[in-house]
N, CA and C atoms as an extended XYZ file, in Angstrom:
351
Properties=species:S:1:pos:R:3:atomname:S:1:resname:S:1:resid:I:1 pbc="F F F"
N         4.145        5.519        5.798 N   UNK     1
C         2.916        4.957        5.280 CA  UNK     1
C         2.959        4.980        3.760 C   UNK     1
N         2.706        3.865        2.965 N   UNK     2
C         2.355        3.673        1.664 CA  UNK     2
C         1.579        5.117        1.210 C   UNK     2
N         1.788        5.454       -0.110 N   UNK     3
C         0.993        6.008       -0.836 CA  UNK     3
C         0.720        7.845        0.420 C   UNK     3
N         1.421        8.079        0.987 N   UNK     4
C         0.860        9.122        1.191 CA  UNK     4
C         2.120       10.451        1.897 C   UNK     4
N         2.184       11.377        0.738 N   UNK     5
C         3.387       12.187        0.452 CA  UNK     5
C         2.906       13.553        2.095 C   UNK     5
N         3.862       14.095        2.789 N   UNK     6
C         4.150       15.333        3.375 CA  UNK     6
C         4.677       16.097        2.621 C   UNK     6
N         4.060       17.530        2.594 N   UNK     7
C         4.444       19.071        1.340 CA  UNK     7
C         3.747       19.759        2.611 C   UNK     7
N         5.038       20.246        3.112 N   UNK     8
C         4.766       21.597        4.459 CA  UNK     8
C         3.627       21.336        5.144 C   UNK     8
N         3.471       20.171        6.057 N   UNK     9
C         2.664       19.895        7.121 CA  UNK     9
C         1.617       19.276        6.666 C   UNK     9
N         1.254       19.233        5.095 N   UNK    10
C         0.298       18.970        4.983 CA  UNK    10
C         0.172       17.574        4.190 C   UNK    10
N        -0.827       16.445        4.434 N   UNK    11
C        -0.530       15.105        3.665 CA  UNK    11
C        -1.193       15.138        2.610 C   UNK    11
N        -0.990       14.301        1.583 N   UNK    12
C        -2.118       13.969        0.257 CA  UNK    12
C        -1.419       12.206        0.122 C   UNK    12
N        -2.707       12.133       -1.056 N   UNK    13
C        -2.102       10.572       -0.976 CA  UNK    13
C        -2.133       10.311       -2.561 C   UNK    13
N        -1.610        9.438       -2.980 N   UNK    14
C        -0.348        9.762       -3.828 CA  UNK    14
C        -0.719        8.542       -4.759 C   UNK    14
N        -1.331        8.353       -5.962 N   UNK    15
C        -1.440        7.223       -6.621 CA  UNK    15
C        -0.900        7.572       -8.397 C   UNK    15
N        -1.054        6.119       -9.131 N   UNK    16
C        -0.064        6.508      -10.044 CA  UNK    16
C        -1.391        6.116      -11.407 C   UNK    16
N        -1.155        6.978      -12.372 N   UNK    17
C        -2.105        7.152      -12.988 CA  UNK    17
C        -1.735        6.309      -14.874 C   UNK    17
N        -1.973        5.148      -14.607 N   UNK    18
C        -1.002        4.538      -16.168 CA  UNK    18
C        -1.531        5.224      -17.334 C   UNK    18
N        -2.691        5.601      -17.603 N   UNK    19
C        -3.034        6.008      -19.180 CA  UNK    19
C        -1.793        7.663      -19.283 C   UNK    19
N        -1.789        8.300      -18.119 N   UNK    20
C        -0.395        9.209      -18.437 CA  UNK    20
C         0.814        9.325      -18.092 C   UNK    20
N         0.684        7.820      -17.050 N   UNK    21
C         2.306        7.843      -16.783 CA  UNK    21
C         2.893        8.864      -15.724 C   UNK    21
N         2.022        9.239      -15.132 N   UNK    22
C         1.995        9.986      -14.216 CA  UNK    22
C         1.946        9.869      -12.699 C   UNK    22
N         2.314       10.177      -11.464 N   UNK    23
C         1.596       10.027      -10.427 CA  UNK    23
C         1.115       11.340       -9.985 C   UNK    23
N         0.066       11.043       -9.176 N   UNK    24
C        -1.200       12.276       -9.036 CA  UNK    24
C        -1.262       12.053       -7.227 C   UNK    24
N        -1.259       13.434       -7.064 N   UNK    25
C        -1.215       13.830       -5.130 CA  UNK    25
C        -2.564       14.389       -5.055 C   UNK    25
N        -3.413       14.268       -4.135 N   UNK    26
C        -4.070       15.205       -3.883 CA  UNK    26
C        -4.532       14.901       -2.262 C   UNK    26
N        -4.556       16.494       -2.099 N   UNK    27
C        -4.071       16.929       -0.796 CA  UNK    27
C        -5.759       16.595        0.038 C   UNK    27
N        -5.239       16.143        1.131 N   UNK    28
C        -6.117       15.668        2.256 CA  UNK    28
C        -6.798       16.473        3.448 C   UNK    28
N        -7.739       16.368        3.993 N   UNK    29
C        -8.273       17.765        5.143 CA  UNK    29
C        -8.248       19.030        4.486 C   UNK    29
N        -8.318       19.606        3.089 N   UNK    30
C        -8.518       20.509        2.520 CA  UNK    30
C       -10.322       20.851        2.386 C   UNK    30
N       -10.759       21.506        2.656 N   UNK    31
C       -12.223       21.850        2.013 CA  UNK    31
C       -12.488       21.975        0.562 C   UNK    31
N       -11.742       21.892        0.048 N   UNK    32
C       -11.871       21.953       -1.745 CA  UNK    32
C       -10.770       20.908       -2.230 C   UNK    32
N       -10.798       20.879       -3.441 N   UNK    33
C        -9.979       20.028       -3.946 CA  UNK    33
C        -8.325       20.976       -4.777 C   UNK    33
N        -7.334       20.106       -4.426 N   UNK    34
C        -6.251       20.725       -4.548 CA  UNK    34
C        -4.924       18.822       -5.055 C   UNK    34
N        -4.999       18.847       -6.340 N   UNK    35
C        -4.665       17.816       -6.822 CA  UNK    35
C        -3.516       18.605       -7.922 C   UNK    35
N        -2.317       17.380       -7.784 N   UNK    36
C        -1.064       18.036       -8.410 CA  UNK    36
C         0.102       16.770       -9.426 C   UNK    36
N         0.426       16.715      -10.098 N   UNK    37
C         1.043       15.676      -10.824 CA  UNK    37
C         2.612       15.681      -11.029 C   UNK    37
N         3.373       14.635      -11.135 N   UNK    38
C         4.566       14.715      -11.742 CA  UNK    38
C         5.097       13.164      -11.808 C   UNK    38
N         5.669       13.235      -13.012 N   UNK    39
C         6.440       12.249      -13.294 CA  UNK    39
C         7.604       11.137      -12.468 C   UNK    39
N         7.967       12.002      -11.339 N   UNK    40
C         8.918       11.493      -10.051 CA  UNK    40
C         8.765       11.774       -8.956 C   UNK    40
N         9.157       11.545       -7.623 N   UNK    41
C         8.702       12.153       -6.773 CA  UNK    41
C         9.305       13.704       -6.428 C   UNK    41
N        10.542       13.990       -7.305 N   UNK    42
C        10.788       14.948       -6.914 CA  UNK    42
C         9.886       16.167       -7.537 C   UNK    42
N         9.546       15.468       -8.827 N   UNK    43
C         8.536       16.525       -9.713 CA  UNK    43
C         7.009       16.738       -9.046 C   UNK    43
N         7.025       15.862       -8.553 N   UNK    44
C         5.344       15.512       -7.462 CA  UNK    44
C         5.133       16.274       -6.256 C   UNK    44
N         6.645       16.601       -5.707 N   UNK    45
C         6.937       17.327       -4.304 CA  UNK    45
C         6.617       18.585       -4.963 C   UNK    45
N         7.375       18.953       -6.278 N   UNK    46
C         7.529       20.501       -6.862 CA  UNK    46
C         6.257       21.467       -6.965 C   UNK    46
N         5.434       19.746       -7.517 N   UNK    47
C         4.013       20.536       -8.195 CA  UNK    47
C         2.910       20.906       -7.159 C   UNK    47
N         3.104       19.401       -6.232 N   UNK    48
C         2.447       19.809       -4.670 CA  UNK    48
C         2.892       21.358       -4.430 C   UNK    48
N         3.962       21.509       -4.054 N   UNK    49
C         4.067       22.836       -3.287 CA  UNK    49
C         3.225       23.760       -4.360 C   UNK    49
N         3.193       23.777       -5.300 N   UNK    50
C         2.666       24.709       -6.013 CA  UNK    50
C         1.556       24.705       -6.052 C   UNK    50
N         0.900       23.343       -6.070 N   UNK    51
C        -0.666       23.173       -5.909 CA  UNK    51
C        -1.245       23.719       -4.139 C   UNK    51
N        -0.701       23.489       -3.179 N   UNK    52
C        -0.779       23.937       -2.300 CA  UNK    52
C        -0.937       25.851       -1.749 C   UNK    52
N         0.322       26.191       -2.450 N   UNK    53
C         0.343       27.834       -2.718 CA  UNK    53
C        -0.854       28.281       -3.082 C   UNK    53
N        -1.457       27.850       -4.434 N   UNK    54
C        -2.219       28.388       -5.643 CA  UNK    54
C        -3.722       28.625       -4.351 C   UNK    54
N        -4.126       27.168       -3.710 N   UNK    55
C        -5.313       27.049       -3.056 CA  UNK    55
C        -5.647       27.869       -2.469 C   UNK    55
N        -4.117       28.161       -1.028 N   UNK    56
C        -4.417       28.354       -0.193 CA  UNK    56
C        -4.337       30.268       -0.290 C   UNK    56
N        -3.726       30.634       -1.202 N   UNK    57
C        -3.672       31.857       -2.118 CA  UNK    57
C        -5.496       32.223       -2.502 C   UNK    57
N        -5.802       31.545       -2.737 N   UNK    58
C        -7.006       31.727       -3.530 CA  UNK    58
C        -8.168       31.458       -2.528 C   UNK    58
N        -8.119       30.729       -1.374 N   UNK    59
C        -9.028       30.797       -0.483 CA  UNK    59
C        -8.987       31.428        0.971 C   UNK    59
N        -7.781       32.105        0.620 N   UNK    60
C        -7.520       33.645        1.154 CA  UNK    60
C        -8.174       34.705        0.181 C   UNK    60
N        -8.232       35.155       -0.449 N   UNK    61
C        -8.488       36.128       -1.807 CA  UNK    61
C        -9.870       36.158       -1.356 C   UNK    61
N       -10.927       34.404       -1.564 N   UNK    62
C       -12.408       34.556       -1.235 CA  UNK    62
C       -12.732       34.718        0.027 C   UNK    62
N       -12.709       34.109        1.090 N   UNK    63
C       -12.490       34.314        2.114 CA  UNK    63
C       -13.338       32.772        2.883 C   UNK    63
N       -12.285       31.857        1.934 N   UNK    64
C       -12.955       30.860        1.944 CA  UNK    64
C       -11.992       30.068        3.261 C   UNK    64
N       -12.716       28.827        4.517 N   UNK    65
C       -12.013       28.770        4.718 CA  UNK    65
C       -11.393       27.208        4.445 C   UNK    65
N       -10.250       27.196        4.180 N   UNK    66
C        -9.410       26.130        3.298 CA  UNK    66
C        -8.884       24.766        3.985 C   UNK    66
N        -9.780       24.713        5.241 N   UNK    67
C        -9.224       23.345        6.178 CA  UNK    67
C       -10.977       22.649        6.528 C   UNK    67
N       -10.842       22.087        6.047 N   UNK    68
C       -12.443       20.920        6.661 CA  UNK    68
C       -12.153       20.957        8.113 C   UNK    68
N       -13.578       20.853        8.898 N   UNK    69
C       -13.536       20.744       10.289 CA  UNK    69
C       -13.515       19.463       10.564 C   UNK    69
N       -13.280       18.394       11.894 N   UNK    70
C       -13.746       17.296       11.746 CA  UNK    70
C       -14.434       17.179       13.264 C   UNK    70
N       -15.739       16.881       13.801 N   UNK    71
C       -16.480       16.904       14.855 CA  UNK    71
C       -16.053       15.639       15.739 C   UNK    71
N       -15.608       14.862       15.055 N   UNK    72
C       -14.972       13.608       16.152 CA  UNK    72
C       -15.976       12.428       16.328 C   UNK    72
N       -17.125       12.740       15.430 N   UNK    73
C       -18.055       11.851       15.467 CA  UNK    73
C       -18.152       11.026       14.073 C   UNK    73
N       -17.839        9.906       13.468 N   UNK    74
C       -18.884        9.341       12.134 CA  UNK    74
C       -19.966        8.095       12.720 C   UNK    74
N       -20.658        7.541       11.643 N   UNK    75
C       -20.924        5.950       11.262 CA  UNK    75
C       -20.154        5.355       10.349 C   UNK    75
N       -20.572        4.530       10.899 N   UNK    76
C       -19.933        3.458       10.631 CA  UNK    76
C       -20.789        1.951       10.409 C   UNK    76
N       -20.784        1.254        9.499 N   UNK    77
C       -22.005        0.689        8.462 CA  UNK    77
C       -21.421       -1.010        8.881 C   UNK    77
N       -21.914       -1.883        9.618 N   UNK    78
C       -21.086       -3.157        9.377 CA  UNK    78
C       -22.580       -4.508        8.959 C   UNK    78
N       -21.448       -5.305        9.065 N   UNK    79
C       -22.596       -6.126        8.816 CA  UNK    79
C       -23.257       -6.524       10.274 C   UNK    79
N       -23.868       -7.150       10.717 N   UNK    80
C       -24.582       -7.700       11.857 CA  UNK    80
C       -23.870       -8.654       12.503 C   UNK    80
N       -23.005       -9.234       11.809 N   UNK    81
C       -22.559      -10.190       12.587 CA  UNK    81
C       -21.228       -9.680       13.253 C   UNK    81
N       -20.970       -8.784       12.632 N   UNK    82
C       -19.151       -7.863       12.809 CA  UNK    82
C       -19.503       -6.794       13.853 C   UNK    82
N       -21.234       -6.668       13.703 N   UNK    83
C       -21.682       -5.630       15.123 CA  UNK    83
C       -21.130       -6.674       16.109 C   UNK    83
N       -21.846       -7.945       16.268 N   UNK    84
C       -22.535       -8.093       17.440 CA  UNK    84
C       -20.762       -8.701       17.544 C   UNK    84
N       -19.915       -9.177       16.970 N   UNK    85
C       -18.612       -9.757       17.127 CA  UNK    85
C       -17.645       -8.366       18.260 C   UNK    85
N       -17.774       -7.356       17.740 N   UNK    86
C       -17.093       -6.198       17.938 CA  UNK    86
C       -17.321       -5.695       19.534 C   UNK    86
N       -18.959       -6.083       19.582 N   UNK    87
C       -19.934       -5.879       20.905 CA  UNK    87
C       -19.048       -6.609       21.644 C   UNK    87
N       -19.207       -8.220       21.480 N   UNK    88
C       -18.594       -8.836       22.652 CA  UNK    88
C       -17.107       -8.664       22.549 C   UNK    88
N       -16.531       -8.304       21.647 N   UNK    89
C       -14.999       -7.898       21.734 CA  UNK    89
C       -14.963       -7.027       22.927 C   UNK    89
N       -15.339       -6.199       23.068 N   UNK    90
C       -15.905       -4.765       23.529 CA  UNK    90
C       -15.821       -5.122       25.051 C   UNK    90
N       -17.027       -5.903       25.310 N   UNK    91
C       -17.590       -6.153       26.483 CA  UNK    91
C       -16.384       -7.203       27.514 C   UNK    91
N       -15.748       -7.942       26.547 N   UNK    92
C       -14.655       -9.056       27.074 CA  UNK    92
C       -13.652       -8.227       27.826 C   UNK    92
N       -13.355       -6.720       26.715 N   UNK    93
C       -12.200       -6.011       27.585 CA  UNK    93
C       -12.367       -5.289       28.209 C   UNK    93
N       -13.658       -5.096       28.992 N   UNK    94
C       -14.216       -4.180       29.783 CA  UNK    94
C       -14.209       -2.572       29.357 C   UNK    94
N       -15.065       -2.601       27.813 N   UNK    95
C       -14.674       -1.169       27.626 CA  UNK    95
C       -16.375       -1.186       26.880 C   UNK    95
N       -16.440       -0.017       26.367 N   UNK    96
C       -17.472        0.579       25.534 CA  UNK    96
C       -17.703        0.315       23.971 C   UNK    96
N       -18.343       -0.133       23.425 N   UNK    97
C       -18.220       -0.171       22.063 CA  UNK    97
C       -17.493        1.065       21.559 C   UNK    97
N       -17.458        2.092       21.655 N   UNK    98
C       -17.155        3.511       21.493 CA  UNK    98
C       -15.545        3.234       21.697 C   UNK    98
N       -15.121        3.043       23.124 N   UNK    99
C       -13.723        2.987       23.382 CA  UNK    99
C       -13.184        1.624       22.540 C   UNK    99
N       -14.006        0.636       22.260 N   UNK   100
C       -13.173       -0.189       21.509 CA  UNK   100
C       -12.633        0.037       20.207 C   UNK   100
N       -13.565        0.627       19.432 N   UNK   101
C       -13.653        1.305       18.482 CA  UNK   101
C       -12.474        2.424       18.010 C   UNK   101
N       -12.308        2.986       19.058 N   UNK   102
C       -11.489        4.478       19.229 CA  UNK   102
C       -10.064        3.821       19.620 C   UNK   102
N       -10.119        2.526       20.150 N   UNK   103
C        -8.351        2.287       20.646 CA  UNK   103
C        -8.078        1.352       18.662 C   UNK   103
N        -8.955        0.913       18.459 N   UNK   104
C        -8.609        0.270       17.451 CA  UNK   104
C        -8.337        0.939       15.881 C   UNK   104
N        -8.329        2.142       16.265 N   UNK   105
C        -8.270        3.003       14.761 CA  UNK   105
C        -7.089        3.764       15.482 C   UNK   105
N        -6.985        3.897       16.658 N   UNK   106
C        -5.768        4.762       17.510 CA  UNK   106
C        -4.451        3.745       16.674 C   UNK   106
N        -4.896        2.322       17.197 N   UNK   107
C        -3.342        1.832       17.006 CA  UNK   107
C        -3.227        1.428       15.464 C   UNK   107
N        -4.361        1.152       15.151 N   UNK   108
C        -4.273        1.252       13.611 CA  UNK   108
C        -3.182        2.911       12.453 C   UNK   108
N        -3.643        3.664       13.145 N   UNK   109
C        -3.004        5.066       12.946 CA  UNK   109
C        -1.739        5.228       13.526 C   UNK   109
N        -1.345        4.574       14.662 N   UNK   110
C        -0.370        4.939       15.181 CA  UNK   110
C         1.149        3.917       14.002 C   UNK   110
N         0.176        2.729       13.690 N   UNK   111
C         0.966        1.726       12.876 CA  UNK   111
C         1.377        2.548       11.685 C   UNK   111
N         0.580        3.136       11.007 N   UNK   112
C         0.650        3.621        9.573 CA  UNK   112
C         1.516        4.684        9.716 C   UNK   112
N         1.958        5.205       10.915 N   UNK   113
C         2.306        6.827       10.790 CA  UNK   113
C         1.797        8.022       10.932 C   UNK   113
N         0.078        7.725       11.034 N   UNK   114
C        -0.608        9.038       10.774 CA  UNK   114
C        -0.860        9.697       12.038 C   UNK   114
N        -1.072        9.112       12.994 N   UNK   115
C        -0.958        9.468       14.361 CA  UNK   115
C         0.155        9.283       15.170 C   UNK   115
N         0.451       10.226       16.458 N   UNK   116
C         1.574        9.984       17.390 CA  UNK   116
C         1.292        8.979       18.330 C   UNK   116
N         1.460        8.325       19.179 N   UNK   117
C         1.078        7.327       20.112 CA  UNK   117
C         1.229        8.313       21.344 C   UNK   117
């Protein structure tokens, strides 16, 4: 997947910053923020690991805990016409708005890499 680096299990996503010439990681499913820089990717991998250490070091120390939960539920905001389009998408393949919804971010994820199939 574009734009988004692995540092020991864990992903961040990875953009490049022109006023310093830099590219900038910052790490994803963290409860706090944990952002790291380098000039290449090998310098980007280096600083990740280090930015990673420092956090997860430190929200051990507080007794903070350092992974966001995720409940399996959001919203999701469309326009009216992309509802009611999605509805009869939905209804054509004999499924649930819910299950249509859920296979279509499945294979969407499964495309990018971020999920296993």
């Amino acid at each position: 997947m574009k734009n988004i680096l692995e540092i020991q299990k864990h992903k961040a996503v990875v953009s490049y910053d022109p006023e310093i010439g830099m590219f900038r990681g910052e790490f994803l499913g963290l409860s706090g923020g944990a952002d790291f820089y380098g000039a290449s990717l090998r310098e980007l991998n280096k600083e990740g690991q280090k930015s990673l250490k420092v956090y997860l070091e430190l929200c051990k120390e507080k007794g903070i805990e350092p992974y966001k939960s995720f409940s399996g539920r959001f919203n999701v905001r469309l326009s009216p016409e992309m509802h009611e389009a999605a509805t009869l998408s939905a209804a054509a393949q004999n499924k649930s708005l819910n299950d249509w919804v859920s296979d279509a971010l499945r294979d969407a994820l499964v495309d990018e890499d971020l999920l296993e199939a």
